[in-house]
C-alpha positions in Angstrom: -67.0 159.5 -74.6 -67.8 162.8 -76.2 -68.9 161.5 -79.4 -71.5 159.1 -77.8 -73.0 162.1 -75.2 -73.4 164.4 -78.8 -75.2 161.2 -80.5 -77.6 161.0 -77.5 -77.6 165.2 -77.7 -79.0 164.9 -81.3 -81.1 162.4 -81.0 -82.7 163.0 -77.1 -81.0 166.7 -76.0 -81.9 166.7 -72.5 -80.0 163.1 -72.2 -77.0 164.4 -73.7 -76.8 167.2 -70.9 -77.6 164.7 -68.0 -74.6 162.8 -68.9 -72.8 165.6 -69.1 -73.7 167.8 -65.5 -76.5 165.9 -64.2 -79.9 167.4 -62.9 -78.1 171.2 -62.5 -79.8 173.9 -64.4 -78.4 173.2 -67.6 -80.0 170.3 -67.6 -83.8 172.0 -67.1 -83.0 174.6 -69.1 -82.4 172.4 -72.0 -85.8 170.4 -71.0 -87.4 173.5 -71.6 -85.5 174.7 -74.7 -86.4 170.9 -76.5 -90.2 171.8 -75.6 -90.2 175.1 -77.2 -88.6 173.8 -80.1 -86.2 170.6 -81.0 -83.2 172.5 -82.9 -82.7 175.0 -80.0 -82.5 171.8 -77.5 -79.9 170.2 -79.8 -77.8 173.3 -79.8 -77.9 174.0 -76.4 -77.1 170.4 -75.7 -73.7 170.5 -77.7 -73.5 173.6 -76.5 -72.9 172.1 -73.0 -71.4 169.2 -73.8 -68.5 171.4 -75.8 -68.4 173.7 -72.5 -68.1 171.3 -70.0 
């Protein structure tokens, strides 16, 4: 199940962490992080999904 949540973190980060912990702070934090800049999102995103 990990593989698919770092397929949907690549491809739409902030998907990839609402799988992962739902609509907690990780999750807006990443939204935020993916509209500054995509890369950081992504990282961020496996990031969490590695974590948790």
């Amino acid at each position: 199940m990990d593989v698919i949540r770092i397929i949907l973190a690549i491809l739409l980060p902030p998907v990839g962490v609402f799988m992962q912990v739902g609509l907690g702070k990780h999750f807006w934090i990443n939204c935020i992080l993916t509209l500054f800049g995509y890369i950081p999102g992504i990282i961020h995103a496996i990031w969490v999904i590695a974590k948790y």
